[in-house]
C-alpha positions as CSV (number, residue, x, y, z in Angstrom):
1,X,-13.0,6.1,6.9
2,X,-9.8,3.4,7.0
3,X,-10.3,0.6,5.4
4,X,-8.3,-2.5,6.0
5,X,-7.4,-5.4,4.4
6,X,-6.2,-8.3,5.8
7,X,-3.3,-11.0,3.5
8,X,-4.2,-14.1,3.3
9,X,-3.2,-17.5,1.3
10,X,-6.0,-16.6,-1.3
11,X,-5.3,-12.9,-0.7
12,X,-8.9,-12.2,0.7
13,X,-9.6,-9.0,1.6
14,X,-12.1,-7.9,4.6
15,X,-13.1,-4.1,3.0
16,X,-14.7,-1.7,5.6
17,X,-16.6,0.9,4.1
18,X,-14.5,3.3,2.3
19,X,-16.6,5.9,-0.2
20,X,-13.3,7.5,-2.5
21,X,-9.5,6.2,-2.4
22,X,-8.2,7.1,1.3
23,X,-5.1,9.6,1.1
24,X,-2.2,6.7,2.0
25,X,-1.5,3.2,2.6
26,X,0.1,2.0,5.6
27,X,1.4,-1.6,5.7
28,X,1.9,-3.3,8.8
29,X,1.0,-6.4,10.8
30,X,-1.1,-7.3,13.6
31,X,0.1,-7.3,17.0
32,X,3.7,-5.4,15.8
33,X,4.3,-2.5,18.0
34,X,6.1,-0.4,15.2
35,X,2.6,-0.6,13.6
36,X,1.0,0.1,16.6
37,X,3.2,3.3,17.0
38,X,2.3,4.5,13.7
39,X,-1.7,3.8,14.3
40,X,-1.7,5.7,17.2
41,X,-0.5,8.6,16.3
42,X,-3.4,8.1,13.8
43,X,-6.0,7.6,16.4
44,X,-4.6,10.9,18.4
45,X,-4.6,12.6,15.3
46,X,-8.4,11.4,15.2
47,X,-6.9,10.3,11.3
48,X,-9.2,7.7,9.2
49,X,-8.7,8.4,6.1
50,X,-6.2,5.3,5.2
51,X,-6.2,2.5,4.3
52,X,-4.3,-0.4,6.2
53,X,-3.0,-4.0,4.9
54,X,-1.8,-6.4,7.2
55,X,1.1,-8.6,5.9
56,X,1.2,-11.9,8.2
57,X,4.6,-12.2,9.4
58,X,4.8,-15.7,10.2
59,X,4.5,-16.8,6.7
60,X,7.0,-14.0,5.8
61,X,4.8,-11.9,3.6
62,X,7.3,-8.8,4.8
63,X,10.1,-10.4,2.9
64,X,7.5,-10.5,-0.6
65,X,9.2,-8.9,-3.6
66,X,6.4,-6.6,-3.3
67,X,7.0,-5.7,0.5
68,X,11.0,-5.5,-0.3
69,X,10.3,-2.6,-3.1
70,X,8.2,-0.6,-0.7
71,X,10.7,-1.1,2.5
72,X,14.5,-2.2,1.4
73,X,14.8,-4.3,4.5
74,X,11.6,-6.0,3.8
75,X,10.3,-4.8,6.9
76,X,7.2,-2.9,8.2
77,X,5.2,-0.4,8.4
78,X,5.3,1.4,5.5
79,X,3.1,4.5,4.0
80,X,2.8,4.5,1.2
81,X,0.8,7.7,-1.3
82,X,-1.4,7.5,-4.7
83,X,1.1,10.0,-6.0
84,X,4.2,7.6,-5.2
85,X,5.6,8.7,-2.1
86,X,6.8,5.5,0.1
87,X,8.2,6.0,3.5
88,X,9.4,3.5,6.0
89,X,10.4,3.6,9.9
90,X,7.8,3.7,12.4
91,X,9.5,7.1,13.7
92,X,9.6,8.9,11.1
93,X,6.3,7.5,9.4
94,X,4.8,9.3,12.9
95,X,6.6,12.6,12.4
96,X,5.5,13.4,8.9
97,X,2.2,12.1,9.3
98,X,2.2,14.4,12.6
99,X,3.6,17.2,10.4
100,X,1.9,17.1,7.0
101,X,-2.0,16.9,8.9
102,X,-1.0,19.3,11.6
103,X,-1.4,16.9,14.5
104,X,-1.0,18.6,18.0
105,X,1.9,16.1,18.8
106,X,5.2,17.5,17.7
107,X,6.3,21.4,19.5
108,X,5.9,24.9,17.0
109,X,9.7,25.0,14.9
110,X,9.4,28.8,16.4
111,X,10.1,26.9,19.9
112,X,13.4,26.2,19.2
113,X,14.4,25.4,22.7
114,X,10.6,22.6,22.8
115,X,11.7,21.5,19.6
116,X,14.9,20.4,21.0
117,X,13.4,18.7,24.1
118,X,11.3,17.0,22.1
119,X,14.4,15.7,20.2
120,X,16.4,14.6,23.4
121,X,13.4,12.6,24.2
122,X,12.9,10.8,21.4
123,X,16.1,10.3,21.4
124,X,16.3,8.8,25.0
125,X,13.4,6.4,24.2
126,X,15.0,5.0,21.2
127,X,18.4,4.4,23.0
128,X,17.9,3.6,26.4
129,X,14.1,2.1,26.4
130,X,13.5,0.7,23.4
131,X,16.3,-1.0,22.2
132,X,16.3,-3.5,26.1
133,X,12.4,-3.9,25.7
134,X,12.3,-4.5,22.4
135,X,14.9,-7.5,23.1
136,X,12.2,-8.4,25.9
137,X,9.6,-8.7,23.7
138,X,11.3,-10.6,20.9
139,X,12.6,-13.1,23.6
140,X,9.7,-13.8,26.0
141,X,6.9,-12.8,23.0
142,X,7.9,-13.1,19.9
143,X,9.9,-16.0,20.3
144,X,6.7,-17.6,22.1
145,X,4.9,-17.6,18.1
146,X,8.2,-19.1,16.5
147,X,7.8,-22.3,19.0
148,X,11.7,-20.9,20.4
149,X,12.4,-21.2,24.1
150,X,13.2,-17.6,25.5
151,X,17.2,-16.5,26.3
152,X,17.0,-16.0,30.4
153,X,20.0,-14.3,29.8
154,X,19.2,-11.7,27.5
155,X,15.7,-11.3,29.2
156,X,18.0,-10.5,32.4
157,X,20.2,-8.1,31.2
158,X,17.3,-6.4,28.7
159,X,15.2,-6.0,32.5
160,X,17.8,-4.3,34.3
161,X,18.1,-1.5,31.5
162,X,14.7,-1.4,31.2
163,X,14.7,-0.8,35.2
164,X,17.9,1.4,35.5
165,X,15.9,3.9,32.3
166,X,12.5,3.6,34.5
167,X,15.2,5.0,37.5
168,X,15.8,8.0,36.0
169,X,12.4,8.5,34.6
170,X,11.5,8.7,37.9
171,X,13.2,11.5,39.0
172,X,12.7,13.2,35.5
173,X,8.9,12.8,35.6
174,X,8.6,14.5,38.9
175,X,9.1,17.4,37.4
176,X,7.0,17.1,34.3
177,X,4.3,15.3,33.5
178,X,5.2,13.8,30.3
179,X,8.6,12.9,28.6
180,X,9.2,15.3,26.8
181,X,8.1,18.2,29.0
182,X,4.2,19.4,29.9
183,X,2.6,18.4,26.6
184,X,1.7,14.9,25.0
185,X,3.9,14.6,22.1
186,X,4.8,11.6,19.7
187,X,7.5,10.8,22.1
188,X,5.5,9.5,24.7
189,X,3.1,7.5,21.9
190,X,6.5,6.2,20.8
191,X,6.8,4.5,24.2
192,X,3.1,2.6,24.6
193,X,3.1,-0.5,21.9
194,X,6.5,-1.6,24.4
195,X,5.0,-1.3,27.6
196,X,2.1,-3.0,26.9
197,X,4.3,-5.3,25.6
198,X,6.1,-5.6,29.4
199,X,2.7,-5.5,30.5
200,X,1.9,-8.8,28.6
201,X,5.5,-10.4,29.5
202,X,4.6,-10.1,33.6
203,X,7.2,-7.3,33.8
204,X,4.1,-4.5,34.5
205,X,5.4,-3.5,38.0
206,X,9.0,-2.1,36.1
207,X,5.9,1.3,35.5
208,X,3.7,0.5,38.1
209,X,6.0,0.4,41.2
210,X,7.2,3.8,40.6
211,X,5.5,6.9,41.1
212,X,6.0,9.5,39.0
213,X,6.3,6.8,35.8
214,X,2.7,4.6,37.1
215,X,1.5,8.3,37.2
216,X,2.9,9.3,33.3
217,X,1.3,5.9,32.3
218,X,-2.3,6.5,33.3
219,X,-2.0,9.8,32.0
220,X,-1.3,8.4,28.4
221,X,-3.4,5.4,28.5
222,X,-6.3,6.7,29.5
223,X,-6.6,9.0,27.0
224,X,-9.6,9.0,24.8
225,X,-8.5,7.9,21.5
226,X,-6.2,6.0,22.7
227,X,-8.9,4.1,24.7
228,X,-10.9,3.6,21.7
229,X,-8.2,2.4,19.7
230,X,-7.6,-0.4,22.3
231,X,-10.8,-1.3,22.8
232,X,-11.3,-2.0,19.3
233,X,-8.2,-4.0,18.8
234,X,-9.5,-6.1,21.6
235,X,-12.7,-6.8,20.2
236,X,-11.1,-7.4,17.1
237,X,-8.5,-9.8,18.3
238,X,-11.7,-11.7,20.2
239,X,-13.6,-11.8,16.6
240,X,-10.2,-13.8,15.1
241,X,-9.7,-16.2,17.8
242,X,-14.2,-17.1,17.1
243,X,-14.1,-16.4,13.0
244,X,-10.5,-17.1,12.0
245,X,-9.6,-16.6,8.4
């Protein structure tokens, strides 16, 4: 079972039940949707055996001398092993994790031809969808947490690549059902932690008002574990706001 522990000033720790040392460490933060990425592939993998720290953000734990040894750009996540190995980049933290405990998410290497599919993919999301939402998120969410008005002018021009990408979904997803062909692979986990992102910056009907993409959405939200991992970050976000640290 995960357990997680949560920085604080004093460095308290909340412990869930854990009986022997979990197999890694992943260090992340609340509410960061390269963490998010990283857990869910976790969840699908139906994965407990970890052991996650949040670092708070706002007070820059990321950037500790500690955080900067693990990730050079004092950023997160991180995995970390008992053995020594580190590894940083949400991405790739999903792809070995997917590899070394044989999660169903990635194509056989003896498909050559899936294996490259799956690459396009990922390699669409990261260039033409997550870069523009990601600069949605930082400006209308992120910024929102720093006490920073929100740039109308990158929001605008971040929207209509996000809407121009969602275009050619479109027409891609008609003839597939997920993005990277007939299977659910990492590449559409990749995509969730941003759109519910969009979802909480009012910009919902860029998935909803197509077809084919409103269609690839339900298909991947409603999946089981991926249901229970929500549902259990929402009942844990309602238990801060009542018992904050």
């Amino acid at each position: 079972m995960s357990k997680l522990i949560t920085n604080s000033p004093g460095f308290v720790s909340k412990l869930l039940h854990s009986s022997k040392m979990p197999a890694f460490t992943l260090y992340g933060s609340r509410g960061s949707t390269n963490t998010d990425r990283v857990r869910l592939t976790l969840a699908e993998g139906g994965f407990t055996d970890y052991e996650l720290v949040l670092l708070n953000l706002q007070k820059r734990e990321q950037k500790s001398e500690e955080n900067m040894k693990r990730h050079p750009w004092g950023k997160i996540p991180v995995i970390t092993f008992p053995e020594g190995f580190t590894l940083y980049e949400s991405r790739a933290i999903c792809k070995y994790l997917a590899r070394k405990y044989s999660f169903p998410l990635l194509p056989p290497d003896s498909d050559v031809e899936a294996a490259a599919l799956f690459d396009q993919a990922q390699s669409a999301e990261m260039l033409y969808f997550a870069e523009p939402a990601g600069r949605i998120a930082f400006e209308k969410f992120a910024k929102k947490f720093m006490g920073l008005p929100p740039d109308d002018a990158v929001v605008s021009d971040a929207l209509l690549s996000v809407e121009m990408f969602f275009d050619v979904a479109e027409r891609l997803l008609q003839h597939k059902d997920y993005m990277a062909g007939n299977d659910f692979t990492l590449t559409d986990i990749y995509y969730i932690p941003l759109i519910q992102r969009l979802f909480a910056c009012g910009y919902g009907d860029v998935i909803l008002s197509r077809k084919a993409v409103s269609a690839w959405w339900d298909r991947c939200i409603n999946r089981p574990a991926i249901q229970k991992m929500l549902a259990a970050d929402r009942e844990a976000a309602a238990a801060a706001v009542v018992h904050p640290l």
